[in-house]
C-alpha positions, -999 to 999 in steps of 0.1 A, spaced: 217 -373 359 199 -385 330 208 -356 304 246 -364 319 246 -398 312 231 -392 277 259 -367 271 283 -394 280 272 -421 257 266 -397 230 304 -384 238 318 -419 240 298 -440 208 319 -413 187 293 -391 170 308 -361 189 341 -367 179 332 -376 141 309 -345 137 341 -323 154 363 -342 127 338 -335 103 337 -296 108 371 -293 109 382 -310 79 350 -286 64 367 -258 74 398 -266 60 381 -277 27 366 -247 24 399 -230 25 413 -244 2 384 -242 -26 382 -202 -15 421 -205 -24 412 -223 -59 386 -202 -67 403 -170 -67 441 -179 -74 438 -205 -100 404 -202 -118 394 -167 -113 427 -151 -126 425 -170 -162 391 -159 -165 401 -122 -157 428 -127 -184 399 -138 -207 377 -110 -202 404 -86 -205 407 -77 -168 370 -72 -159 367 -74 -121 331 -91 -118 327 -77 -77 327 -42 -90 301 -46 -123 267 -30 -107 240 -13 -123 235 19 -104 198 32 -95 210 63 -76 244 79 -71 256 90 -39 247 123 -31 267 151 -14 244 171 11 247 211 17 255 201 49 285 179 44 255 153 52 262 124 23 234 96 10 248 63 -1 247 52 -34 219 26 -40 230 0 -70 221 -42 -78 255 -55 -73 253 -82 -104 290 -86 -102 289 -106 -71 258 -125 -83 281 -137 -115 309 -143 -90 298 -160 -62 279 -182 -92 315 -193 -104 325 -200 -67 296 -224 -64 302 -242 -96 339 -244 -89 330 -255 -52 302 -280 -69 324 -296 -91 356 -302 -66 333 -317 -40 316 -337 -67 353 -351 -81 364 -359 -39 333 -375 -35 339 -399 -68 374 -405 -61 362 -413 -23 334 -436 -36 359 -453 -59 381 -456 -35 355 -473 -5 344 -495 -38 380 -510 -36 377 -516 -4 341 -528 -3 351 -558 -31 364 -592 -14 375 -601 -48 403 -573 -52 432 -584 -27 450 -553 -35 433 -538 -9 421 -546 27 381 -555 29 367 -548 63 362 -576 82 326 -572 79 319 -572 46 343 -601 40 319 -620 65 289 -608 45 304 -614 14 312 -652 29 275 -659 41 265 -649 6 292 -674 -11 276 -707 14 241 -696 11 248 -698 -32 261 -728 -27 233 -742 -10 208 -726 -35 232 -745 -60 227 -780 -42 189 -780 -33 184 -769 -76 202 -797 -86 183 -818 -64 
């Protein structure tokens, strides 16, 4: 009954819910950098190099070989070409996270200043941000005293 009603208060204080949201909106991130990875950035880059497909660039250590008995060994090669690749998808993937997260952090900064009325401050912080006002001016009275 215990593990039950831990399940419940875990359910209910929202960390379930938040970490589903969480995955979810992942997900769908991560669709939509795998799209602008390989159908924005990818296909000027191709255009640079003149068309060179970096998946299929390999250094080869042994080609396939063709048994006497129709039997067939796999080629054996260091796939570089997905190294250089999935290098661009990381940097690509780095830097549009990096540019959400700014615009996010500007954006809760807004939102964090009582001063900027353009924007609604949580009712926390403008409590906060009132305590700190009075207990300035009461630093301000006892100094001049």
């Amino acid at each position: 009954m215990k593990l039950i009603s831990e399940f419940k208060e875990f359910a209910v204080k929202g960390n379930m819910i938040d970490m589903a949201v969480g995955i979810i909106i992942g997900t769908a991130f991560n669709n939509v950098i795998q799209t602008l990875v390989k159908k924005v950035f990818l296909p000027p880059l191709s255009y640079l190099t003149d068309g060179v497909n970096f998946e299929d660039k390999k250094y080869v250590l042994r080609e396939a070989i063709e048994g006497a008995t129709g039997d067939r060994a796999k080629e054996i090669a260091i796939s570089y070409g997905e190294l250089i690749n999935v290098s661009i998808d990381f940097l690509v993937i780095g830097f549009v996270v990096f540019i959400v997260v700014k615009l996010m952090n500007r954006l809760r900064n807004d939102a964090q200043d009582p001063k900027n009325k353009e924007v609604v401050t949580p009712k926390d912080i403008e409590l906060l941000n009132d305590l700190k006002e009075l207990m300035q001016e009461q630093n301000q009275l006892l100094k001049t005293k």
